[in-house]
C-alpha positions as CSV (number, residue, x, y, z in Angstrom):
1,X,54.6,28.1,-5.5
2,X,53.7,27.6,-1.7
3,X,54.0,30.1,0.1
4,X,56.9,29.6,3.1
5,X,55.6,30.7,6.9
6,X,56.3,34.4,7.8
7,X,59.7,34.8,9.3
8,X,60.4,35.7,12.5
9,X,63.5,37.4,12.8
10,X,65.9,37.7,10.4
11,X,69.2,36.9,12.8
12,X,68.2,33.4,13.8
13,X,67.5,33.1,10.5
14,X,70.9,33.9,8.7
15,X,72.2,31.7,12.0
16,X,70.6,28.7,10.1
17,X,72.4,29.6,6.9
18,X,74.0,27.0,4.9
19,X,77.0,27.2,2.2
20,X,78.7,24.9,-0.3
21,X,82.3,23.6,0.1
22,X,84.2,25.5,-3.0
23,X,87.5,24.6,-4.7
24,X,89.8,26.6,-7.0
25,X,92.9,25.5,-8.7
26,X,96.1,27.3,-9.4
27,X,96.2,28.2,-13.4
28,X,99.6,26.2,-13.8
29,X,98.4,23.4,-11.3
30,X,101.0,24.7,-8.7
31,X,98.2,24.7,-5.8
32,X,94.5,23.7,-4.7
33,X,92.3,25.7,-2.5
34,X,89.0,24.7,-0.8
35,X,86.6,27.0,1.3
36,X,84.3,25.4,3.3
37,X,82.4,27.6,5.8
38,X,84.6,30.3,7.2
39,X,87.7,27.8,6.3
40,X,90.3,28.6,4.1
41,X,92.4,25.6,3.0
42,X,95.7,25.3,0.5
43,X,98.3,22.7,-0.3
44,X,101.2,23.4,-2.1
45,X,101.3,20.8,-4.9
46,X,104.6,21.4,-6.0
47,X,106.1,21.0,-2.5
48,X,103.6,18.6,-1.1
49,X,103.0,20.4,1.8
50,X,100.0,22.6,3.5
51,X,100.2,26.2,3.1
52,X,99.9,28.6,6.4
53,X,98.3,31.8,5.3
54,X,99.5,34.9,7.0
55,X,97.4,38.2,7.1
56,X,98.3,41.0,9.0
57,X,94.6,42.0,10.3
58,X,94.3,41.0,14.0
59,X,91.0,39.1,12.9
60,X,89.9,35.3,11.6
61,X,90.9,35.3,8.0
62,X,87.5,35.2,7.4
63,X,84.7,35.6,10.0
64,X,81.5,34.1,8.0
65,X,81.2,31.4,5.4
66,X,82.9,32.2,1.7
67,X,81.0,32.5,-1.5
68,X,83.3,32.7,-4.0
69,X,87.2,32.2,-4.6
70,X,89.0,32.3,-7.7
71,X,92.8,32.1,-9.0
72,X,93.8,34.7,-11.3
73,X,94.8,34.1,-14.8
74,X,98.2,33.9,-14.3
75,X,98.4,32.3,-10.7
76,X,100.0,35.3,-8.9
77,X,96.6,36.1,-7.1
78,X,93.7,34.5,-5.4
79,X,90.5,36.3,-4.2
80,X,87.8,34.7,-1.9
81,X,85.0,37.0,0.0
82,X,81.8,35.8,1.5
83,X,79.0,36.4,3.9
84,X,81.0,38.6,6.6
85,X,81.0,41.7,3.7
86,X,85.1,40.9,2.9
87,X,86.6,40.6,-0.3
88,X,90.8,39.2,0.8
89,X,93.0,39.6,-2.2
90,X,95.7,37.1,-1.5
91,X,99.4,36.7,-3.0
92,X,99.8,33.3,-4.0
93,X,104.1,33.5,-3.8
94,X,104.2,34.5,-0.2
95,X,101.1,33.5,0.5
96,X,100.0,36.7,2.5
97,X,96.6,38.9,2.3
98,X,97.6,42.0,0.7
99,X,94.5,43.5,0.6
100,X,91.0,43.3,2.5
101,X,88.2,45.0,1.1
102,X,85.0,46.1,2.6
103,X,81.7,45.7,1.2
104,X,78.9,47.3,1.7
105,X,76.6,44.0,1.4
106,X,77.5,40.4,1.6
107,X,79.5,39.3,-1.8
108,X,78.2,36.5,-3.9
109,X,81.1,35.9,-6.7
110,X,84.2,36.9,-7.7
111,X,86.3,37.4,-11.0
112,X,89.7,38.8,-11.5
113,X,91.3,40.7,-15.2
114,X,93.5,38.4,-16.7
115,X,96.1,41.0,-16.6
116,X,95.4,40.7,-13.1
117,X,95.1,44.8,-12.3
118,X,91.3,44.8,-11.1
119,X,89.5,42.4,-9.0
120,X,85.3,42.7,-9.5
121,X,83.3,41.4,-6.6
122,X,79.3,40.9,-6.6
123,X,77.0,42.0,-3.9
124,X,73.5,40.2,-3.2
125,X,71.5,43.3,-3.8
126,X,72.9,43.5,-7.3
127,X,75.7,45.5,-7.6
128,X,79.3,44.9,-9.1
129,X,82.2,46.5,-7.9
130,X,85.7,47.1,-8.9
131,X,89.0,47.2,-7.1
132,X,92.1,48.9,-9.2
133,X,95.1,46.6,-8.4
134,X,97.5,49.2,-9.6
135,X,100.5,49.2,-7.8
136,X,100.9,45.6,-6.7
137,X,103.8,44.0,-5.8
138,X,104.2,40.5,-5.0
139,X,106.1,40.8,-1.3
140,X,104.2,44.0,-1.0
141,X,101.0,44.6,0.7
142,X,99.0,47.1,-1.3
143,X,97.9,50.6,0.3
144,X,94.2,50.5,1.4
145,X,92.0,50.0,-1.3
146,X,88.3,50.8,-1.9
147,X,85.9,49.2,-4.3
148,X,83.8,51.8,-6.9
149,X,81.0,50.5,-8.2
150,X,80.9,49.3,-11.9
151,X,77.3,48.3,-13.1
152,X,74.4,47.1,-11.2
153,X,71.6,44.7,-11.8
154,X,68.1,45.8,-10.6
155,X,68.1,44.4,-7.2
156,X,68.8,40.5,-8.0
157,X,71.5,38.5,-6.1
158,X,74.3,38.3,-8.8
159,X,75.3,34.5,-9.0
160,X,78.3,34.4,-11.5
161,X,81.1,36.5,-12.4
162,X,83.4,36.6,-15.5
163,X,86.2,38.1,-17.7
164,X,85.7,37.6,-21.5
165,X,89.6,35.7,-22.9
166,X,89.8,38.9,-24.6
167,X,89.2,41.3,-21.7
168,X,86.6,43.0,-23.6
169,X,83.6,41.9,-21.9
170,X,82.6,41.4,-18.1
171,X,79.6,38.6,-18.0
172,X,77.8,38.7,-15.1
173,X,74.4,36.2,-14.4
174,X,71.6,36.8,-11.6
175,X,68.7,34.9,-10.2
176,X,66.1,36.3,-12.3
177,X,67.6,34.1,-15.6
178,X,69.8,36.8,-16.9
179,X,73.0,37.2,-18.4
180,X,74.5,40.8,-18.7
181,X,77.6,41.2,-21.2
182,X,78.8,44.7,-20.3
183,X,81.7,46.8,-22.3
184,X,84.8,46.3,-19.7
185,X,85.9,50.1,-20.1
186,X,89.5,51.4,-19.9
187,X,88.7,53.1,-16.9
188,X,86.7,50.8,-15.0
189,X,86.5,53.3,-11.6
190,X,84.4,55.5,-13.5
191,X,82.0,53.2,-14.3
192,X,81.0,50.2,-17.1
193,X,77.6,51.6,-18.8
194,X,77.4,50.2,-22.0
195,X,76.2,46.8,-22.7
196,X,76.7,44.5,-25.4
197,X,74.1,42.3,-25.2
198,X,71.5,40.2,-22.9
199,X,71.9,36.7,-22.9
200,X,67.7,35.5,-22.6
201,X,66.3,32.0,-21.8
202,X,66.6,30.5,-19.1
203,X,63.5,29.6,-16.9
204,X,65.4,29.8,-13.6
205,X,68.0,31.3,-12.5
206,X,71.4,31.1,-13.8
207,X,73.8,29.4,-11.1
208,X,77.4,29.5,-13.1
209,X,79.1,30.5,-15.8
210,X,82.2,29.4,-18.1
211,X,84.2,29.6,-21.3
212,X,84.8,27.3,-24.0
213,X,88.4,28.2,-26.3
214,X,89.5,27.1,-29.5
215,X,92.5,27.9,-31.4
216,X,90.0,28.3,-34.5
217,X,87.4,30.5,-32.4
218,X,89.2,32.9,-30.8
219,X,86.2,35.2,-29.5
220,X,85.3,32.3,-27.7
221,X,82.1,30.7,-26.7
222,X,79.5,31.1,-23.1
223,X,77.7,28.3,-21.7
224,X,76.1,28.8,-18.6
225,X,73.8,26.4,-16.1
226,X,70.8,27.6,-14.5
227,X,68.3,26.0,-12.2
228,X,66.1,24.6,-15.1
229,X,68.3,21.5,-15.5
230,X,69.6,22.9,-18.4
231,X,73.2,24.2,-20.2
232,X,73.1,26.7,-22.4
233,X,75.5,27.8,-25.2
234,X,75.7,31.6,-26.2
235,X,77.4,33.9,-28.9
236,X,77.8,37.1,-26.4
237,X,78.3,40.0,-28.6
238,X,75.1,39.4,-30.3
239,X,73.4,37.4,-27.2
240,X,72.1,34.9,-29.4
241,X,71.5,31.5,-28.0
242,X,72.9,29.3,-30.0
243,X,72.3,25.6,-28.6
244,X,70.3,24.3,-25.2
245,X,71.0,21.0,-23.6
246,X,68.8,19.5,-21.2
247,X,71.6,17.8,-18.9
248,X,69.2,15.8,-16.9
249,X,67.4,14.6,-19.3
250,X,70.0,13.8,-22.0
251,X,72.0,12.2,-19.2
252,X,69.0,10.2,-17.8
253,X,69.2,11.9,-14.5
254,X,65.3,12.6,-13.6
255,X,64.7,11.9,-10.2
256,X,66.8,12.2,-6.8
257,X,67.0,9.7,-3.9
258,X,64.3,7.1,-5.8
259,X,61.8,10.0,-6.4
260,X,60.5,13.2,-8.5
261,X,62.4,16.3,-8.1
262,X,60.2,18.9,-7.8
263,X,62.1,21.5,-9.0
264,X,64.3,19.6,-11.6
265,X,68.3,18.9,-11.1
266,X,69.5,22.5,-10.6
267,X,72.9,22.3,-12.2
268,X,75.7,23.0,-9.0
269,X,78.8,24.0,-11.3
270,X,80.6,23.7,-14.7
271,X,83.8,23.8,-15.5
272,X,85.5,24.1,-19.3
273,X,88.3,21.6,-19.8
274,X,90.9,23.7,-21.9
275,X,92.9,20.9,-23.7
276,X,89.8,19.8,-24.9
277,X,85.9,21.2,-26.1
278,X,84.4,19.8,-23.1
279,X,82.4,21.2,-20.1
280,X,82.5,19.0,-16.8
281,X,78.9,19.6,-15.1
282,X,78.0,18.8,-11.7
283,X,74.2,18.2,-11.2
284,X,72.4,18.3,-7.4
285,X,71.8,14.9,-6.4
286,X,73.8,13.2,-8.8
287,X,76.9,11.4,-7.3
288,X,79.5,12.5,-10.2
289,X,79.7,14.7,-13.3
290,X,78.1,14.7,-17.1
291,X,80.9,15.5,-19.8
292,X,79.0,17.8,-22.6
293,X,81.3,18.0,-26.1
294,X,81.0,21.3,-27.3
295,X,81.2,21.6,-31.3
296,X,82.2,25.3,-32.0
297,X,81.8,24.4,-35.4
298,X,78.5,23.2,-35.3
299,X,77.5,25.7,-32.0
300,X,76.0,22.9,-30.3
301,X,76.1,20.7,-27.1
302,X,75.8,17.2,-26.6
303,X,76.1,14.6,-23.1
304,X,79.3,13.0,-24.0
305,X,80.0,10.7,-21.0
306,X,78.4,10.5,-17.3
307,X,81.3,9.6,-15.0
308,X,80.2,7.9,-11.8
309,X,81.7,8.1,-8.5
310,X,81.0,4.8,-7.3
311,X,81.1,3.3,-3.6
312,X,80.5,6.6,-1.7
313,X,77.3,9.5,-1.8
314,X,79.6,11.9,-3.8
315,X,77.4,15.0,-5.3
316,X,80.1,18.0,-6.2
317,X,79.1,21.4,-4.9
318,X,81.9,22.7,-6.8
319,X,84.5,22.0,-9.6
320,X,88.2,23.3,-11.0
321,X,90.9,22.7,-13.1
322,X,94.1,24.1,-14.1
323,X,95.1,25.7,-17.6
324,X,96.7,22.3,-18.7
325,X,93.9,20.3,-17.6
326,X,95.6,17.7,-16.2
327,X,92.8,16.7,-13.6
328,X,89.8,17.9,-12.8
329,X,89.5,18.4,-9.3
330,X,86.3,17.8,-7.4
331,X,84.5,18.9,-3.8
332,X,81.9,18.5,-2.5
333,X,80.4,19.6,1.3
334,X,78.5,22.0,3.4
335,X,79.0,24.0,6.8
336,X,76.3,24.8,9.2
337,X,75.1,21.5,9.2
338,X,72.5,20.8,11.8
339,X,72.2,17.8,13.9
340,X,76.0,16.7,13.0
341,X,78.7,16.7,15.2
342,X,80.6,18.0,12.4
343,X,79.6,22.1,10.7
344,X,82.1,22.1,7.7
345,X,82.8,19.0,5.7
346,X,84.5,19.0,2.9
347,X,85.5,16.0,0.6
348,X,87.8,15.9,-2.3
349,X,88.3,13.9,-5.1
350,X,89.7,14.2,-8.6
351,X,89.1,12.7,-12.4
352,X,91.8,12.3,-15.2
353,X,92.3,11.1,-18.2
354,X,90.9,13.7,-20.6
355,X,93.7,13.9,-22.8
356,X,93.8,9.8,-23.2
357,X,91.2,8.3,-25.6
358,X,90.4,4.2,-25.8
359,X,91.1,3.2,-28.9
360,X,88.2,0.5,-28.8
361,X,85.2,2.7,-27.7
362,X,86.4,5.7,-29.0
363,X,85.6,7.7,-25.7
364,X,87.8,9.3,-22.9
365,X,89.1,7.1,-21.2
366,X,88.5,9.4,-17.8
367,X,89.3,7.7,-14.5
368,X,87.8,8.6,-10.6
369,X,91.3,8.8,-8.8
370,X,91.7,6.6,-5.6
371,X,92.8,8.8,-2.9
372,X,96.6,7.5,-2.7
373,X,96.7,8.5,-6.2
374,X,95.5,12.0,-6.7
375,X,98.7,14.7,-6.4
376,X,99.9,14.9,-2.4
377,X,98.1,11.6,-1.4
378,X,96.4,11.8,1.9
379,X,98.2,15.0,2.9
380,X,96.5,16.6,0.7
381,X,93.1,15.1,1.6
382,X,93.7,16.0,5.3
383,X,94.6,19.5,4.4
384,X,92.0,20.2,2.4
385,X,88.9,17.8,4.1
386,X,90.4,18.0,7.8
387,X,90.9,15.4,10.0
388,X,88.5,12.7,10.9
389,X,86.6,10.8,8.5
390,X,82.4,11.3,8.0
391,X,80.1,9.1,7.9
392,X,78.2,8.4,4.1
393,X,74.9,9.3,5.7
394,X,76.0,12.9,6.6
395,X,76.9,13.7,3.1
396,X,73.6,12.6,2.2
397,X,72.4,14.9,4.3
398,X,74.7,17.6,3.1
399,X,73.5,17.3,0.0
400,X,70.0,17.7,0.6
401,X,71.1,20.8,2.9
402,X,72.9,22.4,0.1
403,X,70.0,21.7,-2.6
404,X,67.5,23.7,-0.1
405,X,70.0,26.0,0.7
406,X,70.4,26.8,-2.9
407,X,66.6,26.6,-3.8
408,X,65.5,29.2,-1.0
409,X,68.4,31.8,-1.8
410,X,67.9,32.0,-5.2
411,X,64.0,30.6,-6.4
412,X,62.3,34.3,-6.3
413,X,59.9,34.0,-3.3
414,X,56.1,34.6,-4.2
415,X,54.0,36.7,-1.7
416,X,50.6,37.4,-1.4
417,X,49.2,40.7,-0.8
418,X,48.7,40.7,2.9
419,X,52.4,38.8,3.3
420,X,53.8,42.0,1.5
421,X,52.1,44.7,3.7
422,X,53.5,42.1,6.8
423,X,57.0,42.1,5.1
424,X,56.9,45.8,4.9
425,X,56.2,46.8,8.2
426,X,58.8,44.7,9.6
427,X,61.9,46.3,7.1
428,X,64.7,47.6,8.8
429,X,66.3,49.8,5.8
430,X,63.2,52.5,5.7
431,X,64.3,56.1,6.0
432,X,64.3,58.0,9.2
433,X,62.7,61.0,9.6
434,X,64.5,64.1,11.0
């Protein structure tokens, strides 16, 4: 790999920095939520109306652009934290942040208990934490909370965060291709330190995570996507892989933009549809998402269906869907785009269907919603994309923005000998001396 030109200084440089629009959606399908930059955006899909978050602190809600948000299992919480070192744990009834969290570094994912008392955040020098949620209320905010560290990984930028169904397990993935399962203990504050198993083979590094359920499996199944292009299915108490897909390939995605991907198709996002064995999978430069089928029976993965989003440059950056699967909701966008007018865009769409099968082709028969159709119509969209509408072009461009983005935060950097003894003079963290 190339080596990049030495960097200058390190505050013009995280002034340049780049993150994905995200979307999360309420378990029961009561909500939708999109972060794009330092945004925060929800509609209220039961009402049909935008929600107005209230937080108490004098500040932005948040002051830098958010890395991860996720519902909780049951839809009474929702957690998002990002770049300005704040984990906000918000009540989804009144809608008010009843707890903000410092970190000590900038988070980088997310996950919540499904019995909702802890909240686990990740940190990009490798570190999970824990916050005990015990003594939440929903019209209450909670007394001020501090996060104990759980487990750590050895100095990688933690990518993905999740809760085994069964609560026995917290998975967490990094950017030097490995998946931890760790023992989720009954006292978490004093520390997770015995793990299960290592999930081992991927090539680059592993960008997202997910669960596939079945009534007759009830331990469940991982698949996880990585930067090789590829999704991977795992048994996690004995870290065995058990089945490999090569998305691009299988879904004859191998080049971008007319021509060769140097890296390979990094895959964005995945997302497990519940009603069903299949995992939606958004790949960089491709405008839509593959379907894999995912036989438990068999343990293995196959490209079921490519849905196109035709008519528009549409490449998800992230994906969600509720517990009944009734859509699966789509965004795509960037903020701190350069040379645009516009620094957080943010487009929505949504697919359904996956519950309808056509009788003559035996397949899903999975529609691209028009935008008067998807739940709260064009209030929705205005809520959750803003105002104004964006040139095709600049989403293009977005795109390509997000795929370097992602490529130079989490391919590991290879330095020479002199550009080591350079980087090391210019650290800032080195001990004084007294």
């Amino acid at each position: 790999m190339e080596e990049t030109t030495m960097e200058g200084g390190g505050d013009h440089n995280r002034e340049m920095e780049v993150a994905p629009a995200l979307i999360a959606v309420h378990p029961t399908h009561h909500s939708v939520a999109v972060a794009v930059g330092s945004d925060l955006r929800v509609f209220d899909l039961q009402t049909g109306n935008p929600i107005s978050l209230l937080d108490d602190s004098s500040e932005p809600l948040h002051r830098d652009s958010i890395r991860a948000i996720r519902y909780g299992a049951m839809g009474k919480l929702l957690v998002t934290a990002g770049d300005d070192k704040l984990v906000k744990i918000w009540n989804t009834d009144a809608w008010r942040c009843i707890s903000t969290v410092s970190s000590e570094k900038r988070v980088s994912a997310v996950a919540i208990s499904n019995d909702g008392l802890f909240v686990c955040f990740a940190d990009k020098f490798g570190v999970v934490w824990v916050v005990d949620l015990d003594g939440f209320h929903e019209n209450q905010a909670l007394a001020s909370k501090k996060a104990a560290p759980i487990l750590a990984h050895y100095c990688s930028i933690i990518t993905s965060l999740e809760f085994s169904p069964d609560e026995r397990f917290i998975i967490s993935a990094d950017r030097d291709f490995k998946i931890r399962v760790t023992l989720f203990p009954k006292k978490p504050l004093d520390g997770a330190h015995e793990i299960q198993s290592f999930c081992l083979g991927h090539s680059e590094y592993v960008s997202c995570l997910a669960f596939v359920c079945a009534s007759d499996y009830p331990e469940a199944f991982l698949v996880s996507g990585s930067g090789d292009s590829t999704v991977r299915l795992w048994d996690i108490t004995s870290g065995s892989l058990l089945d490999t897909c090569d998305v691009g390939a299988e879904a004859g995605f191998l080049e971008s933009n007319g021509k060769a991907d140097e890296y390979g198709p990094a895959i964005t996002d995945l997302c497990t549809i519940p009603i069903s064995s299949l995992v939606a999978v958004a790949i960089q430069g491709l405008s839509g998402v593959v379907l894999l089928s995912c036989n438990l029976a068999d343990k293995a993965l196959s490209v079921s269906k490519v849905i196109s989003i035709k008519g528009e440059a549409f490449m998800p950056t992230s994906l969600g869907t509720s517990s009944s699967a009734e859509l699966l909701w789509m965004v795509t966008g960037v903020s701190n785009l350069q040379g645009f007018d516009s620094t957080s865009l943010a487009r929505v769409r949504a697919i359904s269907g996956f519950s309808k099968t056509n009788p003559d082709s035996g397949e899903l028969d999975s529609i691209v919603l028009e935008d008067r159709d998807i739940p709260g119509g064009i209030q929705l969209l205005e809520k959750l994309q803003g105002s104004g509408s964006i040139a095709e072009e600049v989403f293009l461009a977005a795109a390509e923005t997000v795929k370097t983005a992602m490529h130079n935060l989490l391919i590991k950097k290879q330095y020479s000998v002199e550009k080591r003894e350079f980087r090391k003079r210019g650290r800032n963290d080195r001990k004084t001396k007294h």
